[in-house]
N, C-alpha and C positions, 0 to 999 in steps of 0.2 A: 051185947052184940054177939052175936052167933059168931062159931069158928069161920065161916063162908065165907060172911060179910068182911071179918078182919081181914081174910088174904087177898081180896080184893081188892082192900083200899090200898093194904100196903102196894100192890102191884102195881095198883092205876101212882101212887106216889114215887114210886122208883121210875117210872115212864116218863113223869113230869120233870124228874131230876136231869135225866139225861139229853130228855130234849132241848131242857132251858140251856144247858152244857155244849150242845152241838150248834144251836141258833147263836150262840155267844162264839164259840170260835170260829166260825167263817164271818161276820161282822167285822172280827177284829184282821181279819184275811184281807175282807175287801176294801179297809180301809187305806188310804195313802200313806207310803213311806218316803222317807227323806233318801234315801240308797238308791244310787244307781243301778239299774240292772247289770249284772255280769253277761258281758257281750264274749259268743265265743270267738277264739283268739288261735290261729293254725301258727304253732311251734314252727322255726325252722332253725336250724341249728350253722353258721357258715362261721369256715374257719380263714382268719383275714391273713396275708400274708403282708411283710413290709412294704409298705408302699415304696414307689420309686423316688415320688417329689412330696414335700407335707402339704395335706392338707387341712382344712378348716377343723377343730377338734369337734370330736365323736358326741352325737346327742344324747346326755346324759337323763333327760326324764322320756319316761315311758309313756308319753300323752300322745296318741293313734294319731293326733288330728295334725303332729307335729312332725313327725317320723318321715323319712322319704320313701317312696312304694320301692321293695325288696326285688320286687321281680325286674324292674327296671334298672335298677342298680347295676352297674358295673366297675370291678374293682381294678385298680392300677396293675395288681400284679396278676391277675387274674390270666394274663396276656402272655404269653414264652416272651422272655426279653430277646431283643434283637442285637447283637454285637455290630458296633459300628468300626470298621479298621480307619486308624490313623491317617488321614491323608498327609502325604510324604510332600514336602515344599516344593516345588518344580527347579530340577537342575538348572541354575544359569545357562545363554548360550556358551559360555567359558568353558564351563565345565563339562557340558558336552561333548564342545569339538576335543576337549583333550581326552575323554575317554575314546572317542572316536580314534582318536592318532594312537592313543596307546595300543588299540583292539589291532590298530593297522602295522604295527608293530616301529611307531616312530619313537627315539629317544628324547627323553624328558632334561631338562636340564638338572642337576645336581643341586640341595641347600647348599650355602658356604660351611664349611666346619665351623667357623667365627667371624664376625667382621672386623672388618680390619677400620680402627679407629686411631691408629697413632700412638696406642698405648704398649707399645714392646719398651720393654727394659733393655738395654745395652750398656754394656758394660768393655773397655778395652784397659790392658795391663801392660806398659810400658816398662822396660828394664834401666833402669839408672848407675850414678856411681854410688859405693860402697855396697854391691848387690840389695839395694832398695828397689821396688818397683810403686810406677807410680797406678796408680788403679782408679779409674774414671767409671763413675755411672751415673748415666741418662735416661728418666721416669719421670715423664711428661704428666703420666696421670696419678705423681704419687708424691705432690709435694709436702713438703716437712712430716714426711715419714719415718719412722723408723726400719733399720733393716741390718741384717747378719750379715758378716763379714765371714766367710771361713778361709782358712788357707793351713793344709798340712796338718789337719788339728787343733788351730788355733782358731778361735772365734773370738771376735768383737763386733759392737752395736755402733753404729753410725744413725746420721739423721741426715737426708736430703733436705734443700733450701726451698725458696721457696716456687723453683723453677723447676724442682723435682733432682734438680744434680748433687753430687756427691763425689769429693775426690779425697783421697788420702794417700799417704806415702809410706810405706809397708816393710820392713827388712822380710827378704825373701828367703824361707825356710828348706827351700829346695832349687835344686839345678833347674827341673823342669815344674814351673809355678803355676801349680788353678789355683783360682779364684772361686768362689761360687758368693753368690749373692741371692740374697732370700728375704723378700717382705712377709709381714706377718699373715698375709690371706696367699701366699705359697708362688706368688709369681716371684720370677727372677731371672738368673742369668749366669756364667760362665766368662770367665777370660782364663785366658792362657797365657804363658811367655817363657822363654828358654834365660837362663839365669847364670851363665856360666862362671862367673865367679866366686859362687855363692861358699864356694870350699875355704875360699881366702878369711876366709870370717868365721872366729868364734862367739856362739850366740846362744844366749840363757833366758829363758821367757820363764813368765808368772803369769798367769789368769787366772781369774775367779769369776762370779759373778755376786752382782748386788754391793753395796754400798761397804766393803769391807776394810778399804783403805792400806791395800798393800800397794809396798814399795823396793823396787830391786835398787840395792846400791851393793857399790864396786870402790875398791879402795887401790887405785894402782900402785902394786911396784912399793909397798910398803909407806902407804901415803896413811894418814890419819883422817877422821871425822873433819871435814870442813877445809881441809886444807886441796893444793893444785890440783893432787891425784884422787879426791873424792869424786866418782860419777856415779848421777842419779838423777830422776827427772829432774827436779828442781833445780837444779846446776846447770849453769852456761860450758859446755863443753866445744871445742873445737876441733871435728871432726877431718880435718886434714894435717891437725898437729901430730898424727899417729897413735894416739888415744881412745881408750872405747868413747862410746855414747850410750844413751837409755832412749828411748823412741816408747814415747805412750800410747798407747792403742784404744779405743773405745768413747761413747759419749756420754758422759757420766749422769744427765739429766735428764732421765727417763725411768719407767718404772723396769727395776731388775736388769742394770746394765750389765754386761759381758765386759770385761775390762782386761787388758794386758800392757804390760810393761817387758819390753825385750832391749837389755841389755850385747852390747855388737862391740866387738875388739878386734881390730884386722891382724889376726896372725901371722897372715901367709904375708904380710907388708911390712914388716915391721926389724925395728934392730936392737930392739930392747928383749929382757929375758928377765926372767924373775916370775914373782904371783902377783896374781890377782884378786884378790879378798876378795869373797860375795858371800851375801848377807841380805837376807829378808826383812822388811820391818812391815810391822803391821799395828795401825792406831787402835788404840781402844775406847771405842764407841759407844754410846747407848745402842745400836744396833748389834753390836757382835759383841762385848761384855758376857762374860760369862758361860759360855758357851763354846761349842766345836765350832770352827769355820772348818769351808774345804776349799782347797785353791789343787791347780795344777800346774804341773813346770816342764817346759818343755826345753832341750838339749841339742847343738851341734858343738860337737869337741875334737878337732886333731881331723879334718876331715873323714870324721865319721856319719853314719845313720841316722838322721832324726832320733830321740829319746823321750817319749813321755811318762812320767811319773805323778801320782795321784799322792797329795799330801793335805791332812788333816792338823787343826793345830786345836791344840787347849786355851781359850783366851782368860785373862784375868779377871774377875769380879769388877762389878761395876763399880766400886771403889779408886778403878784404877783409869778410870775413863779423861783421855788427854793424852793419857803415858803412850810409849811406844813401846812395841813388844819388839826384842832384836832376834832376830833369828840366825845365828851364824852356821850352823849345821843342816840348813834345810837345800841346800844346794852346794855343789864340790864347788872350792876354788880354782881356778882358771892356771898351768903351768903355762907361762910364756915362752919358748925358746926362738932367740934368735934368726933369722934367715939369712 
């Protein structure tokens, strides 16, 4: 085969390759695909602000045929919110005409400071003989309470009935006598009374508070334990025979009573002379065993000044619980003279 011939055929064969090549891929062009056409799609881009009220939740597939038209869309907050003011309740006619009378410069009437329910405390203080006073309180709205007594220093606890009353019989520590009376939520009261004998009387008090179990005893005139001349509460004494007495003060059946015992000798009345032994006793308890107690003592001597003194004591070991502790140095004995 000639050079000619060969480059010939090869040419006419390279011809053939490419056409068979080109007729092959647009065949495979025009045939059917399973793929949807891409449909063009205009971005828009909107930014949602919180809605006012919720609604239905947001369409989560991207199916065109499912979607709501954009352009028609209007959003909740899309809108300037509108502030609504409060509507205010319509004044009563009441309350009108009295603003009106106030504008007109009429006077309104006054709240009460309190109403008056019946519930005052009163209290009145009666002067008796051997300068005793007698002291009445009336508390309607405070029955079987407890309540302080003060007088001069002296405090003790009483309990009103069931009527709310309370009366007790008092040796008076002063010429000129208050009273003050005091419930535990601070209401209360005052009495007064002029005492003028009160000087005639020598008078030795003990108070403590709480379950301590003191006792003032008086030995007159050189009398022994148990015998005529021993005074002390537990003893029958006869207060017009010219002999002291002891007077107990306080209600012992409650929590943390105030207690006193006031021993009373009429000096200024009297025709006897000599001493008077006093002496303190105090039980020893399971409650106060072992321990300091503290009591106070209060003093008229020789028509003198009130005297209060503050006394501490050492109690026994509870070993010694029954006994009785004697106290002979814890208050001066009594000099009697004559009138």
């Amino acid at each position: 085969m000639s050079k000619k011939n060969m480059l010939a055929m090869v040419g006419g064969t390279l011809t053939c390759a490419l056409a068979i090549g080109f007729f092959m891929q647009r065949g495979e062009s025009a045939s059917p695909r399973n793929l949807m056409p891409d449909l063009p799609t205009e971005i828009q881009q909107v930014v949602l602000k919180p809605a006012v009220s919720m609604g239905p939740a947001p369409l989560m597939s991207a199916d065109v045929a499912t979607q709501p038209d954009m352009q028609n869309l209007v959003l909740a907050s899309s809108r300037a919110p509108v502030m609504i003011s409060p509507s205010l309740p319509e004044k009563p006619h009441w309350a009108q005409k009295q603003v009106q009378a106030s504008a007109q410069g009429a006077s309104l009437p006054a709240d009460p400071v309190s109403p008056q329910l019946g519930c005052d405390v009163m209290a009145t203080a009666t002067p008796g003989d051997l300068a005793m006073v007698a002291l009445k309180v009336s508390a309607p709205c405070f029955p079987n309470e407890r309540l302080t007594v003060h007088h001069s220093g002296m405090m003790f606890t009483q309990v009103t009935d069931h009527a709310g009353d309370m009366s007790v019989t008092i040796p008076a520590l002063n010429d000129r006598a208050v009273f003050i009376v005091a419930f535990g939520d601070g209401k209360g009261t005052v009495a007064l009374t002029n005492v003028p004998d009160v000087h005639k009387y020598d008078r030795v008090a003990v108070q403590w508070t709480g379950d301590l179990g003191f006792q003032v005893h008086a030995r007159e005139f050189g009398a022994s334990y148990g015998e005529s001349g021993h005074v002390w509460s537990g003893a029958v004494s006869d207060t017009k025979s010219g002999t002291g007495f002891v007077t107990r003060l306080g209600f012992g059946d409650t929590l943390l009573p105030q207690m006193a015992e006031v021993y009373t000798f009429p000096s200024g009345a009297t025709s006897m002379s000599g001493i008077v032994a006093l002496s303190v006793e105090a039980e020893v308890t399971a409650g106060n065993c072992g321990r300091d107690i503290s009591a106070q003592s209060l003093e008229i001597r020789d028509r003198s000044s009130l005297r209060i003194r503050d006394l501490v004591l050492a109690m026994p070991s509870c070993d010694a619980v029954g006994d009785f502790l004697v106290l002979n140095n814890l208050v001066e004995d009594l000099t009697i003279a004559s009138r």
